[in-house]
Phi, psi and omega in degrees: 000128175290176185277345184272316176278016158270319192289327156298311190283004136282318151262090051339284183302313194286347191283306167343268193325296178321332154304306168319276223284299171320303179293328164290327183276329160321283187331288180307319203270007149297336157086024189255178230234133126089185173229147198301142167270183221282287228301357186273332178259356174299306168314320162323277201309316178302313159328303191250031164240348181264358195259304194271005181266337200295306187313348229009089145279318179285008200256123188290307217261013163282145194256095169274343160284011158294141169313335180302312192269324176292326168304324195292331174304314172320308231258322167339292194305296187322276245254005130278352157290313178289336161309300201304319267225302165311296170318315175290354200210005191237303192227013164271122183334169168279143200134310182291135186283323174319345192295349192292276187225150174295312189315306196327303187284322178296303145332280185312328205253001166272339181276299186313353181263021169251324155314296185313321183302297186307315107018281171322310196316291218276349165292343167285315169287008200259348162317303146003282174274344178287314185307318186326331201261333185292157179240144134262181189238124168256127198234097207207125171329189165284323179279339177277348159311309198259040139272301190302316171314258180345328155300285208292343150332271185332315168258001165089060165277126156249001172281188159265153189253101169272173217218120155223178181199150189265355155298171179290167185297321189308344185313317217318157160259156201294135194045025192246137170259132153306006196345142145305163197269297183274031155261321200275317189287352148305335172266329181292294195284003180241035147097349160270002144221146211248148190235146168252345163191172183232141174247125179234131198275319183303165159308162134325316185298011184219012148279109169312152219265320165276011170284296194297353156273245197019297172260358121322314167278001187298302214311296171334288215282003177115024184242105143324130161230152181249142172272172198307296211299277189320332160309312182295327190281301179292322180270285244239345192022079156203171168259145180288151224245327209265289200319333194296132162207185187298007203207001180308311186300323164288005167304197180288142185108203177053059173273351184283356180265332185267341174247085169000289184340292202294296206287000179267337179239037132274342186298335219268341178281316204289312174290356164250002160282322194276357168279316187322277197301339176312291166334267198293000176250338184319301173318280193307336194281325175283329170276347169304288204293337152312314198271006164292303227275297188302343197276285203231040163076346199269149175312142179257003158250164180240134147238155207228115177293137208219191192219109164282199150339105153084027177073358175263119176308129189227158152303150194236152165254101192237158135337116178280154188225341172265175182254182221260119164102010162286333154328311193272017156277199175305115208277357161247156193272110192262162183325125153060073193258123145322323186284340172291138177261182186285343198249356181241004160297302159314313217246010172227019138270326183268004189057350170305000155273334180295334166004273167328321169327320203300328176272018179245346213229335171292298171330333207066002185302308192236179186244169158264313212238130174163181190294130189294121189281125198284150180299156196297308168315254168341306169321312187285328182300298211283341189268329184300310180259359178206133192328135149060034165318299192303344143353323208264312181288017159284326172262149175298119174314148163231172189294325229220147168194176161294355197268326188312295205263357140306316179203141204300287178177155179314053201262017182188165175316327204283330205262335196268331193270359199272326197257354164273335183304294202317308209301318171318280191343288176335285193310311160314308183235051177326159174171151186300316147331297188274000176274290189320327201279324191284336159303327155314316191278330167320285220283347184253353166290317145351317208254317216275337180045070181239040158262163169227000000 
């Protein structure tokens, strides 16, 4: 067993026990008669390993200590606490022993999240200090050397990165220093330098037969090597952009386009969360929409031709949030943007302008989850300048995506090219799963208020 999956399956086991021991402790000081049996804490606890897997908690290379992830971690628990709380008193048979009191179930799962955290914290630092020391290896031409600085820039790499090349040392660019390719891997299997993976852009065919035995045997010993696309997929969980061609779209993946099964029954969620929210939101949606009306008298929706499903265009339905007649500036909205009135300053840091969606996702237009639907305008612009743009129109557009709850929003080309890698990710390796998580993650841009 390798070291990332013993580290899961510790925390597996302390969250369990941590479930055991919180729920037995509630329990006495509440003063309820005997102790809970195994099989009465097994729903609690599969709740809360499926909440906190959303978050990627089991994930080694998620930073639990940001502030980002103890909210999400935070927000995981409540709302697994409120399924157990439904299931338990709604759609669980009379019997079940947790049915004795709700504090019992409200307490434990507010008290786990000071084990459950804590556990992660000090299992990270201690991670932390073993790692620091780890290098990858990036093993790459010159424009793929200086693609990759720039990626890990980009994503916030804090270990160190070495640089190698199957071309000569003159390869190098002015101050990029070079290691030979066998020496490092030689000093990495005899133990003078410690690596956490090695990466490569070139094919296998431009490996020498004793390199690739070389790094086989790296593999073996618990040194991962990647090729560039899979690095991306796995640490950064997105796709590079340089992989996109005429025939990309027909890899391995994509099920929501080859399987009926999957887009009918996300169609079949999306129409019954958008009556649900339609319901309990009309009123507050009315009540928004007066007070857009009141700051300058102006219409309190906006409608917008946006590019759906399959390249076909629709109206998208918002809040309005700029003022009237602002459309013909600057076609991105920028930090502390003059054209936001004061009440769409609010209602875009909280996505309550985003609302309205909910009759664009009854309707079938949009998804709740899914690649952000682009103005109509920007679309024809972004097909133009960027390969296989159109790749992102595979899928129904959502309120809510991966691109979303990843990266803050879109104000230049660069960012459109930062955020089709995510929508890609999304599509690809689309699932019912990574759709909780990014609702998960919704709800904590939502509270944290990181729209604009």
């Amino acid at each position: 067993m390798n070291s990332s999956r013993l580290i899961r399956l510790l925390l597996l086991v302390a969250d369990i026990v941590s479930t055991v021991v919180v729920f037995e402790l509630v329990n006495y000081s509440r003063g309820l008669p005997g102790h809970l049996s195994i099989s009465a804490l097994m729903l609690p606890a599969a709740l809360l390993i499926l909440g906190i897997y959303l978050i990627d908690g089991y994930r080694i290379r998620t930073d639990v200590r940001t502030i980002d992830y103890t909210s999400s971690h935070i927000i995981a628990i409540v709302i697994t606490m409120l399924v157990m709380l439904l299931l338990t008193f709604i759609l669980i048979p009379a019997g079940y022993e947790l049915q004795e009191s709700r504090v019992v179930i409200v307490f434990s799962f507010l008290a786990l999240i000071v084990p459950t955290l804590g556990v992660r914290r000090l299992l990270h630092r201690q991670l932390s200090a073993v790692s620091s020391g780890r290098s990858l290896l990036y093993l790459g031409d010159r424009a793929g050397r200086a693609d990759f600085r720039r990626e890990c820039a980009k994503m916030g790499v804090r270990q160190p990165v070495l640089y190698s090349s199957f071309g000569p040392a003159d390869d190098a660019e002015p101050g990029e220093v070079l290691r030979p390719l066998e020496e490092v891997l030689r000093d990495i299997s005899e133990g003078r330098l410690s690596a956490g993976a090695i990466v490569l852009r070139e094919s296998s065919r431009e490996l020498s037969p004793a390199t690739a035995e070389r790094l086989v045997d790296l593999y073996f010993r618990g040194i991962p090597t990647y090729t560039l696309e899979l690095f991306h997929q796995i640490y950064w969980q997105k796709i590079p952009l340089y992989r996109l061609n005429s025939t990309w779209l027909f890899q391995e993946g994509f099920q929501i386009a080859r399987e009926p099964v999957f887009e009918r029954l996300k169609r079949t969620t999306d129409i019954v969360f958008s009556v649900v929210g339609l319901a309990l939101c009309g009123p507050f949606i009315g009540v928004l929409a007066l007070l857009i009306w009141l700051e300058d008298r102006g219409p309190a929706f906006f409608r917008q031709y946006r590019i759906g499903k399959n390249q076909v265009p629709f109206q998208v339905l918002k809040l309005r949030t700029m003022r009237i007649g602002s459309s013909s500036g600057n076609r991105y909205t920028q930090p502390n943007d003059k054209r936001i009135t004061r009440i769409g300053r609010l209602l875009r840091a909280s996505r309550l302008d985003e609302l309205p969606q909910l009759w664009n996702v009854l309707k079938g237009e949009m998804s709740l989850i899914g690649p952000r639907a682009e103005w109509d305008r920007l679309a024809e612009e972004y097909q133009r300048q960027i390969p296989c743009y159109n790749y992102r129109h595979l899928v129904r557009p959502g309120i809510t995506g991966w691109a979303q709850v990843n990266f803050t929003y879109g104000a230049s080309l660069d960012d459109t090219l930062m955020k089709l890698e995510y929508d890609l990710y999304y599509i690809r390796h689309f699932s019912f799963i990574l759709d909780a998580s990014i609702f998960l993650k919704t709800i904590q841009v939502i509270l944290f208020g990181k729209g604009r």
